[in-house]
C-alpha positions, 0 to 999 in steps of 0.5 A: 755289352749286348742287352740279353734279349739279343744275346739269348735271340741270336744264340737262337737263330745260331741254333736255328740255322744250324738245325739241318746240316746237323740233322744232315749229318746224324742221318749221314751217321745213322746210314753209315751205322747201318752199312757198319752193322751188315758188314760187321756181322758175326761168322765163323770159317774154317779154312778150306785145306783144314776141314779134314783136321779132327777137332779136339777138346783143346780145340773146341776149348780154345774157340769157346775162350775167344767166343766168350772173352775175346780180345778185349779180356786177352783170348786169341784167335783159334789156330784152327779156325776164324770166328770173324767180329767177334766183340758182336757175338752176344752169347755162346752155345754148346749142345752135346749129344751124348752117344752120337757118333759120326757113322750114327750120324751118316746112318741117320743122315735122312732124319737129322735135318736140322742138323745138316742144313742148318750148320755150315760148319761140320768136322770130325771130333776127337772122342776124349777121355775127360767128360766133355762138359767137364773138359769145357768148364775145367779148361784153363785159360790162356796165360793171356787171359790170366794175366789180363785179369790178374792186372785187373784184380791189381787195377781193381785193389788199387783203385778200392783203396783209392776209392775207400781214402778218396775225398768226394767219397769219404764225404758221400759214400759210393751209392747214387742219391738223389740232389738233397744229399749234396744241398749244403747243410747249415752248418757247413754254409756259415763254415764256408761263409755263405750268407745265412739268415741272422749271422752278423753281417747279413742283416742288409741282406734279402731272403728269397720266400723259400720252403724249410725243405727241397726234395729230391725233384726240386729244380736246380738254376745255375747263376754267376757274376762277374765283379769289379773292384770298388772303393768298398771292395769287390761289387756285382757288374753282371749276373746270369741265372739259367734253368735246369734245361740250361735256358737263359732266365736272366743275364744282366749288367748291374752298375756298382754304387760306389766308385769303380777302381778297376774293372777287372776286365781280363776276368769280368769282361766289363768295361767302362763303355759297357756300364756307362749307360746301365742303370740297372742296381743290384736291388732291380736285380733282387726283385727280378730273382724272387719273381724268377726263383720259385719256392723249392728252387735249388741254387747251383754254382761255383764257389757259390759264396761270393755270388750270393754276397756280391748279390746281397742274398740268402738262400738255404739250398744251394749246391756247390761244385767247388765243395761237390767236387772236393780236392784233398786240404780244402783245395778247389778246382778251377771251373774252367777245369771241371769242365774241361776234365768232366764235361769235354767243354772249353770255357774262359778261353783266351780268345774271350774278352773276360768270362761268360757268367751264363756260360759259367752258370751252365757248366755249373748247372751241368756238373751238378746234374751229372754228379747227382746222376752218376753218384760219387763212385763213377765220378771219381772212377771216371775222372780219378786220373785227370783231376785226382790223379797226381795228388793221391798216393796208395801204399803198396800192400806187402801182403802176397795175394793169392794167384787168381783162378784160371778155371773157365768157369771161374773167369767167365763168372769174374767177367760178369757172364750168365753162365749155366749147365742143363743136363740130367746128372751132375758130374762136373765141377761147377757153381751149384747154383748154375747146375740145373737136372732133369729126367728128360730131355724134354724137361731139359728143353723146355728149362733152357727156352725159360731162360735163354734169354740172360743166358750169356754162355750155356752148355746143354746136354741131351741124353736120349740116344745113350739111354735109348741104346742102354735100354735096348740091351745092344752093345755099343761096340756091336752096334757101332759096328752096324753102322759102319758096315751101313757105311762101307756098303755105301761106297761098294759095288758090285761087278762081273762077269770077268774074263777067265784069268781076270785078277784082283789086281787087274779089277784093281787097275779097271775101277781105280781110275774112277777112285781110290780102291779100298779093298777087292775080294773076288767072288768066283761062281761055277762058271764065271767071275766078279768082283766086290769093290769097296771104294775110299770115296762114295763118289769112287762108286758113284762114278764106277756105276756111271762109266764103267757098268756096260764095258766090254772087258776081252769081248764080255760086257761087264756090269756094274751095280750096287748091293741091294739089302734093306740097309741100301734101299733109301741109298738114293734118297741118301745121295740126292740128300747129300749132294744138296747138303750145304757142306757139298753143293758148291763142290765137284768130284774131279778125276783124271785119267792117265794119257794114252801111251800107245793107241796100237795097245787097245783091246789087242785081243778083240775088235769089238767097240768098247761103249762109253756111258751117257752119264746124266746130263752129257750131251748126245753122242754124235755120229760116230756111234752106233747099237752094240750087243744087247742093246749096249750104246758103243763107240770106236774106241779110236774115238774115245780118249775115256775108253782108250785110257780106260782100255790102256789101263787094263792092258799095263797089268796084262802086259806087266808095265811098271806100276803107275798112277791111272790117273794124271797128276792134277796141276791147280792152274789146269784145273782153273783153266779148264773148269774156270769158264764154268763160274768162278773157283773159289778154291781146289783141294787136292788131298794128300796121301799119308806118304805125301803124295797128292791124290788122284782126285780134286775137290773143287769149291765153285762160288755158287751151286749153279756153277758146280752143278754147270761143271758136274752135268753139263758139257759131259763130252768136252769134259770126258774128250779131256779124260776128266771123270766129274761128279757132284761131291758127295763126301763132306770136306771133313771126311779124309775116306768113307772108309776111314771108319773101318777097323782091322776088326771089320776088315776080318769080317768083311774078309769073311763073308761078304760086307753084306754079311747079316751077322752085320747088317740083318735089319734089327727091329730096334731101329725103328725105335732108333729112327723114332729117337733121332726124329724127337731129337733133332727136333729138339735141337730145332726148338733150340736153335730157334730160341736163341738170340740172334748172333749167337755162336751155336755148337752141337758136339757128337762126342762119338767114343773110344775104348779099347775094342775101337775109336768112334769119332764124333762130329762138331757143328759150328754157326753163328745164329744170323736172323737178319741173313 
């Protein structure tokens, strides 16, 4: 036997030698933690060919279900979009803004800064009939979902009957108490036949100097001994006592008094050589202990009993983990066990030489310090399965429970969620207690900043845009469409003079190789004609004032300018603002014009040169060009492959060729090819038409800004030698058209008069007001953005509106809140 001095002295210098791999390892794990944390972090993505897909409320309820539950509760992916790392997301937003509509949202593109750059995600919404909080928190979930609480609730049932029958718990309750409520009383000690001072049989016992009462700061000491079968039954061989930090306090072999029969060295470890020097009797023993023990000591250990009898010694506080950890008819579970379910530990292994009593002792100590620490409830939760599991039975209720409820907000409160409404009138159905109204949006603000953070999933409303247009007596209806024609005037232009005979159908031919044509209303004068444009796609007007204005069309220069009214003054402005929103920088507007069939056509009726625009950023032209009439810079048109297809194009409607696109079609490969040496294609979108067909026009995604803006202004010449049109996208990946605003009614209207006609367009003085309202909102939003906790999933709804009159879309921003980024 090694003398304990030495056993406790090398476990030490074990302990020391092995200090820093393991400190090695712990900062191994910290820097990985670290890595995993960054990569790890929460996102949202649409995929690139479904941002023009409307968002419903099915659609936003189904992110919102994954958001808050996700897969752990049975919720599935969005079919439409990709919330990435969900299980890091820490709480979920929804603000809507009510009477926002899209085309309210482009008018006030300029003043609602916050929310065009700080949310990378935008898409149409769907106006829906269903109010939209009540929609959110009336939803029903996934039957996934229903079916993972509903085996939950059984799981939950079932494990209550459990608990109520469970032994530790009938005999403790559920609450977590302090250590004195598991010290053994009087009366189950000499039931259990513990040594106690004045019972028959314990009169040559030694009394530790004890108090009459422990408290629940008391400290607990582990101890054990190992026994060997004498002539006068079993006798003390070793003892160990540790401290309730689990250090060894003693650890001492004992020699027996009387003649040893066996030494029981499978299970004491104790051999003949191993005693043959000690000297040491259990009465040195008994001195050492009540030098060691102090006055509130609490003896902790394994069946207990049989310690204290082979140690000839009363104590009255004692915990007992065979009597703590109780089994069903007085049974008791193996140490070695408990340890092993419990603690994840193995001891009394068959590779030991017999048992370690300071290793019993200090699995001991810990199972009592843990059950004291987790209380009864967790500890049979825990371990019910692996220690109790085969041995209790619960009859199965014949009684019919009721269905659980797959109302939202119902399974977000069953999931133990923070969930809560702030807005200005209480028109859903939800927990009164998590209703809160106000007059103001402000107060609504401020209420919600109060309280954010224990907020798990919230829903805000902001009214002020509604209340601002009910009180300004304007119509919806007419309003909206005041913000629609703001929108079409955006994407119209203006052109002319024309040749005399020149057609809607031959402008039509001219302007739609820079896009696709909306509709042309020709405006003749007394001597001469022009033409109104409205263009599908801003960047159809955009690239129509760049290459176009200045053409020479059968002798006449043409030019090409945008309307001028009040509601198109800050236009510029809007477009720089719009090729930096977050949604467009990296993307570029491409167009290809249709190849030259025969050269010998172009500009047949005259042999003047046709100039071709410096577009911003092009390259000079070279030589071959030279001053045209009234200052215009021109080109041999034999040296222009854009001037001749453009030239190409109007001669197939004076020649009545087959219709044809004016525009190639556009091969992704091509376009990778030729567009790829400018920086890395992330990804080409090429819309389709409702009759399947593709497009005359790309989208294309570049890694970085600086690529797009490579692509969209440098190389100007190289580009337009290869008959490709490029422009900075200007139209958000979630709008199909600028014009698919447009009602049948406008239509009417714009066939009427002009689209700058000002029973439309006349500037109202309520719309400084308006500016001023949606000024303090996106503010507000602003404030809130910034006060919610980090990983949070924000969304912003502008719910938009239909009726019977017409169908106002609305809007849906979509971010996850990322400090750290």
């Amino acid at each position: 036997m090694i003398p304990p001095t030495l056993s406790c002295s090398s476990r030490k210098r074990k302990e020391n030698t092995s200090t820093k791999p393991q400190e090695s390892k712990k900062m191994k794990r910290k820097m990985t933690d670290a890595d995993r944390v960054v990569h790890h972090i929460p996102r949202i993505s649409v995929p690139f060919a479904h941002l023009q897909q409307q968002v419903t409320l099915d659609m936003l309820t189904e992110l919102l279900h994954f958001a808050a539950l996700g897969k752990i509760n049975g919720a599935k992916q969005p079919s439409w979009c990709h919330l990435h790392h969900q299980k890091n997301i820490q709480g979920v937003n929804i603000v809507v803004l009510n009477g926002l509509s899209q085309c309210l949202f482009y008018q006030h593109f300029l003043t609602l800064q916050h929310l065009r750059t700080n949310y990378n995600t935008r898409l149409t919404f769907t106006p829906s009939a269903t109010d939209l909080p009540s929609g959110i928190f009336s939803s029903k979930v996934p039957e996934s979902v229903s079916s993972c609480f509903a085996q939950r609730d059984q799981e939950s049932n079932r494990l209550r009957d459990v608990m109520r029958l469970h032994p530790i718990i009938r005999k403790f309750g559920t609450e977590v108490k302090g250590l004195t409520a598991y010290t053994l009383p009087q009366e189950e000690m000499i039931k259990k036949h513990f040594p106690v001072r004045g019972m028959p049989g314990f009169e040559d016992f030694v009394s530790t100097e004890s108090d009459d009462c422990v408290t629940d700061r008391s400290p607990l000491y582990g101890v054990d001994c190992e026994m060997c079968l004498t002539e006068q039954g079993y006798e003390l061989a070793r003892v160990s006592l540790v401290d309730s930090s689990g250090t060894c306090l003693l650890d001492d072999l004992v020699r027996p008094p009387n003649r040893i029969l066996n030494y029981l060295t499978r299970f004491s470890g104790i051999t003949a050589a191993m005693l043959r020097p000690v000297t040491t009797v259990v009465k040195d023993v008994q001195v050492k202990l009540l030098r060691l023990l102090p006055r509130d000591a609490v003896l902790v250990g394994h069946s207990l009993e049989n310690d204290l009898r082979a140690l000839k010694l009363i104590h009255p506080h004692v915990i007992d983990t065979a009597l703590l950890y109780k089994k069903e008819f007085g049974q008791r579970f193996k140490l070695k066990v408990l340890a092993e379910a419990v603690l994840g530990k193995q001891i009394q292994t068959e590779e030991q030489n017999g048992h370690d009593p300071m290793e019993d002792a200090s699995a001991a100590l810990e199972l009592a310090q843990y059950f004291i620490k987790a209380g009864p409830r967790k500890v049979v939760e825990c371990h019910i399965d692996e220690l109790w599991g085969e041995s209790l039975t619960v009859s199965t209720p014949t009684d019919v429970q009721p269905a659980p409820s797959s109302r939202f907000a119902d399974v977000l409160q069953k999931s133990g969620q923070t969930v809560t409404f702030i807005g200005k009138r209480a028109d859903i159905t939800a927990n009164s207690s998590n209703q809160q109204w106000h007059s103001s949006d402000k107060e609504v603000l401020a209420s919600f900043r109060r309280q954010t953070a224990r907020l798990s999933f919230s829903l805000v409303q902001f009214s002020s845009v509604s209340e601002h247009m009910k009180n300004s007596g304007l119509q919806q209806e007419h309003h909206h469409q005041r913000l629609r024609a703001h929108l079409r005037q955006m994407c119209v232009v203006f052109a002319g003079p024309f040749p005399s005979g020149f057609g809607e159908r031959e402008v039509k031919r001219l302007f739609r190789c820079c896009g696709a044509v909306k509709c042309i209303r020709m405006l003749p004068t007394s001597h001469r004609m022009h033409a109104e444009i409205e263009f599908r796609l801003l960047e159809g007007a955009v690239l129509a004032v760049q290459t176009l204005s200045g053409h020479i069309v059968h002798g006449q220069h043409i030019r090409v300018q945008r309307p001028v009214n009040e509601s198109t003054l800050d236009l510029d402005l809007t477009l720089d603002a719009l090729k930096e929103d977050p949604l467009n920088m990296n993307h570029v507007h491409v167009m290809r014009l249709k190849p030259i069939v025969n050269p010998s056509h172009i500009l047949p009726h005259t042999n003047r040169p046709m100039p071709v625009p410096n577009a911003p950023g092009s390259h000079p032209i070279d030589n071959d060009t030279k001053p045209g009439e009234n200052g215009t810079t021109t080109i041999d048109a034999n040296n222009s492959k854009v001037a001749a297809s453009i030239n190409e194009t109007l001669m197939n409607g004076y020649n009545q060729l087959p219709q044809g696109p004016p525009a190639c079609a556009l091969s992704e490969n091509e376009l990778n090819e030729v567009f790829g040496h400018f920086g890395v294609v992330e990804k080409i979108l090429r819309p389709s038409k409702p009759n399947g067909r593709r497009a005359r026009h790309a989208c294309i995604k570049f890694q970085s800004p600086e690529c797009a803006a490579a692509a969209a202004l440098g190389s100007s010449e190289e580009l337009r030698d290869q008959r490709y049109l490029v422009c900075p996208s200007l139209t958000p990946g979630h709008l199909r058209s600028w014009a698919q605003e447009t009602t049948t009614e406008m239509e009417e209207v714009a066939v009427e008069g002009s689209f700058s006609n000002n029973t439309i367009t006349e500037n109202n003085p309520l719309d400084g007001k308006m500016e001023g309202v949606m000024k303090k909102l996106d503010d507000r939003l602003r404030k809130l953005f910034k006060s919610l906790p980090d990983r949070t999933l924000s969304v912003v709804v502008l719910p938009g509106q239909s009726s019977l009159n017409g169908h106002y879309p609305g809007l849906c921003f979509l971010e996850v809140k990322n400090v750290s980024l």
